[in-house]
N, CA, C and O of each residue as an XYZ file, in Angstrom:
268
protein
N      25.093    137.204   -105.817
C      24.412    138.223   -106.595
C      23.605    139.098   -105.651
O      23.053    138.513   -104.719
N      23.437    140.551   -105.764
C      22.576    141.141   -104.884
C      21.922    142.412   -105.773
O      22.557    143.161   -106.516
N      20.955    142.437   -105.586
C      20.036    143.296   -106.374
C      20.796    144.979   -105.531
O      21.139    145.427   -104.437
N      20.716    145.287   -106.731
C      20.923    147.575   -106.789
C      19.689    147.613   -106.722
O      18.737    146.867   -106.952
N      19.985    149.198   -106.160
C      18.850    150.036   -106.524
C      18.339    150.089   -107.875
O      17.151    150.242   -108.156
N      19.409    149.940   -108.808
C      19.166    150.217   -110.345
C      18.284    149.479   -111.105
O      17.531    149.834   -112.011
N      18.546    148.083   -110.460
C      17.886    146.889   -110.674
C      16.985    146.629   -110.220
O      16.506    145.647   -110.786
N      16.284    147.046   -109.273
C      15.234    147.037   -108.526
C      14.157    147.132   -109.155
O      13.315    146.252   -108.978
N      13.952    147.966   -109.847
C      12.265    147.689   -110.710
C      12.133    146.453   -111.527
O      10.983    146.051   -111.702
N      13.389    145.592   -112.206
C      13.792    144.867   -113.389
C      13.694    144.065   -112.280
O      13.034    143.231   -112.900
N      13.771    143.584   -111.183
C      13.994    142.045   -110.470
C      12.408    142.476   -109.772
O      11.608    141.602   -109.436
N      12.206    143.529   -109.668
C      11.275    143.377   -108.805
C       9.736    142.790   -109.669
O       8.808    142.110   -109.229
N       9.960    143.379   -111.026
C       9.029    142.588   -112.475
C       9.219    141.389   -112.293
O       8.231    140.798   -111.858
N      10.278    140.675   -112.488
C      10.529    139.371   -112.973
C      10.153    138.287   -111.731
O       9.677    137.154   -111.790
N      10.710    139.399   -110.193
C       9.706    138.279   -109.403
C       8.354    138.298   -109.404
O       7.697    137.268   -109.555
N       7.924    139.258   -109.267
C       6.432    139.315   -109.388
C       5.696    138.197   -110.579
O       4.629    137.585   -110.621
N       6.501    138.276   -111.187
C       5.992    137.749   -112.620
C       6.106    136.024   -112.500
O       5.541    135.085   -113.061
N       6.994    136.142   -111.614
C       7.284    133.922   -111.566
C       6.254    133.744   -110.537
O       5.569    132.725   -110.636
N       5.997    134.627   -109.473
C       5.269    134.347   -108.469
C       3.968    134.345   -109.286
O       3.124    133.488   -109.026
N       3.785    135.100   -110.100
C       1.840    135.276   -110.487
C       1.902    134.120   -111.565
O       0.786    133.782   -111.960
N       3.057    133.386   -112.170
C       2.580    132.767   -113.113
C       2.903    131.146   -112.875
O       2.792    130.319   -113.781
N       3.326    130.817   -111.500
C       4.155    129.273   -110.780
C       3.495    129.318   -109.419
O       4.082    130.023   -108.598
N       2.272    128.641   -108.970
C       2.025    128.257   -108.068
C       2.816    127.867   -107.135
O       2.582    128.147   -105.959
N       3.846    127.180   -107.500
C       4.544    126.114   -106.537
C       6.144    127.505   -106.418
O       7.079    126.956   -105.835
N       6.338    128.320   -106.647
C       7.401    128.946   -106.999
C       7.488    130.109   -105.850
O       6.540    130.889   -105.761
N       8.371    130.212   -105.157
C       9.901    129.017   -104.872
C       9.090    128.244   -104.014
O       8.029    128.531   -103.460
N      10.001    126.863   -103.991
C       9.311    125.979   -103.819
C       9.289    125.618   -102.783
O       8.773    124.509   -102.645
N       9.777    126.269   -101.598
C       9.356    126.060   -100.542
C       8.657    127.266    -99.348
O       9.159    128.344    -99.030
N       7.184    126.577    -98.784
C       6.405    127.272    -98.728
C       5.855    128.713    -99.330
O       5.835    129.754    -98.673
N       5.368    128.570   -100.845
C       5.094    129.824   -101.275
C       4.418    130.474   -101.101
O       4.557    131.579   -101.626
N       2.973    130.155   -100.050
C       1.896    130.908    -99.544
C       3.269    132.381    -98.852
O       3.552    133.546    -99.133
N       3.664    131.438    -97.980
C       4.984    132.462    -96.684
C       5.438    133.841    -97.828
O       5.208    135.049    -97.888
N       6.463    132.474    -98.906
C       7.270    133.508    -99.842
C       6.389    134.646   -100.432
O       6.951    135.741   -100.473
N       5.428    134.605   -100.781
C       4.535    135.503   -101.543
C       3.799    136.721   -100.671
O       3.382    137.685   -101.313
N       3.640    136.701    -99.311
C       2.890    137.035    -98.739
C       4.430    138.319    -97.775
O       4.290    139.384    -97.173
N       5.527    137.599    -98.042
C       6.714    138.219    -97.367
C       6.969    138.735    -98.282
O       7.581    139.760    -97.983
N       6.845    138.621    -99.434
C       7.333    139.596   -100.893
C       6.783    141.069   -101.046
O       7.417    142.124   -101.044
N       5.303    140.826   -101.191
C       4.605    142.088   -100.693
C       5.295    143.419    -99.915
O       5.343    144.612   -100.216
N       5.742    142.738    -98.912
C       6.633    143.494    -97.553
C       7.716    143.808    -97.665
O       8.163    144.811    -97.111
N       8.414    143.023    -98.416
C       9.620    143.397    -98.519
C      10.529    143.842   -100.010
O      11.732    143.802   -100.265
N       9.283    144.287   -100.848
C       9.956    144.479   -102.381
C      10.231    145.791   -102.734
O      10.533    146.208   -103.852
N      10.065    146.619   -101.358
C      10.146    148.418   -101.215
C      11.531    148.836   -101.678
O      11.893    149.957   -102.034
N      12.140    147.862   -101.612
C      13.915    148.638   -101.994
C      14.839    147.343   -101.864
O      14.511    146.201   -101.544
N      15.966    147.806   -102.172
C      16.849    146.003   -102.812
C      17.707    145.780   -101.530
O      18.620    144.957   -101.605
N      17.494    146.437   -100.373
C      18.343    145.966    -99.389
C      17.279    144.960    -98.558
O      17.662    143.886    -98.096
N      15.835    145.462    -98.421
C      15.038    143.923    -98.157
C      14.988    143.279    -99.512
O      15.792    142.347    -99.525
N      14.510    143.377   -100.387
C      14.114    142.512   -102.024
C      15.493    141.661   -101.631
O      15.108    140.582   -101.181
N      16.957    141.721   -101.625
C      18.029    140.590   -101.442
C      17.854    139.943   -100.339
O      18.191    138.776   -100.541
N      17.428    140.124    -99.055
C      17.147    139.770    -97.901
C      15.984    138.434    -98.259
O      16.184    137.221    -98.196
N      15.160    138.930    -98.514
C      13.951    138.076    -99.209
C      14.419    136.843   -100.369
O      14.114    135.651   -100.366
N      15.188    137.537   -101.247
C      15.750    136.395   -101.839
C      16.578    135.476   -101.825
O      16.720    134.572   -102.648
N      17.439    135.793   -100.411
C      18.459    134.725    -99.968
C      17.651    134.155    -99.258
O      18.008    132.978    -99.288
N      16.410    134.276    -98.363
C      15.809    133.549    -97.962
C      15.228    132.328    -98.935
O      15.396    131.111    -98.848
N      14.325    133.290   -100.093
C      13.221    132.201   -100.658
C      13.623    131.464   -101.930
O      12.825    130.696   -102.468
N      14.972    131.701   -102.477
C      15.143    131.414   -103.644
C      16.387    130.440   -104.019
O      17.309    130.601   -103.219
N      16.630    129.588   -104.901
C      17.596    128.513   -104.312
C      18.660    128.975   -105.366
O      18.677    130.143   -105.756
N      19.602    127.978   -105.845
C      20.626    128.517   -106.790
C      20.614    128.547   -108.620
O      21.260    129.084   -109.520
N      19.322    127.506   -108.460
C      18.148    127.812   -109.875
C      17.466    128.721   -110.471
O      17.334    129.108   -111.632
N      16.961    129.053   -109.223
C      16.002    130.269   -109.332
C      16.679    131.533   -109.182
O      16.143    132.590   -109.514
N      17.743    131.468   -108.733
C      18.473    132.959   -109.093
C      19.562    133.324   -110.248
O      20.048    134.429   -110.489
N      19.842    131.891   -110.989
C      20.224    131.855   -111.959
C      18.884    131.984   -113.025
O      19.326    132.171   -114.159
N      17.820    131.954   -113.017
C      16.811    132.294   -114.002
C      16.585    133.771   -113.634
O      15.768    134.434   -114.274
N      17.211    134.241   -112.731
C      17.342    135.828   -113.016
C      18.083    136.372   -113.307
O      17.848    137.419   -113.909
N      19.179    136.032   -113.088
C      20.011    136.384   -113.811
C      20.299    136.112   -115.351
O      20.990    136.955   -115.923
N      19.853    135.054   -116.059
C      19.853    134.961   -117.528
C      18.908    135.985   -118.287
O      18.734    136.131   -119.496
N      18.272    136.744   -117.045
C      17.305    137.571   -117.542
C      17.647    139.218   -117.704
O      16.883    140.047   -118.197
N      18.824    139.442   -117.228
C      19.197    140.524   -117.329
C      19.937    140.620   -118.403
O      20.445    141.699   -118.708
């Protein structure tokens, strides 16, 4: 799966939104993930970059049920 431009405001909500409302989310090191999100949510060619990093095959299936 890789985020469009089109999609970009709609993924870029929904992460924002797991990050402000799941401490532990994604679950590995989220201080890193959250702090690299910031930086990289300017456009969907980093925002996918970022998410093949921080996100596993759970968590990108809960975005996708969301579209």
């Amino acid at each position: 799966m890789k985020i469009t431009e089109t999609e970009l405001d709609a993924a870029r909500h929904y992460l924002q939104q797991q990050l402000e409302t799941h401490s532990w989310w994604p679950k590995e090191q989220p201080g890193e993930a959250r702090h690299e999100f910031t930086l990289m949510k300017a456009n969907a060619i980093s925002l996918n970059i970022w998410c093949e990093k921080w996100l596993d095959s759970g968590q990108w299936r809960g975005y996708l049920q969301r579209l």
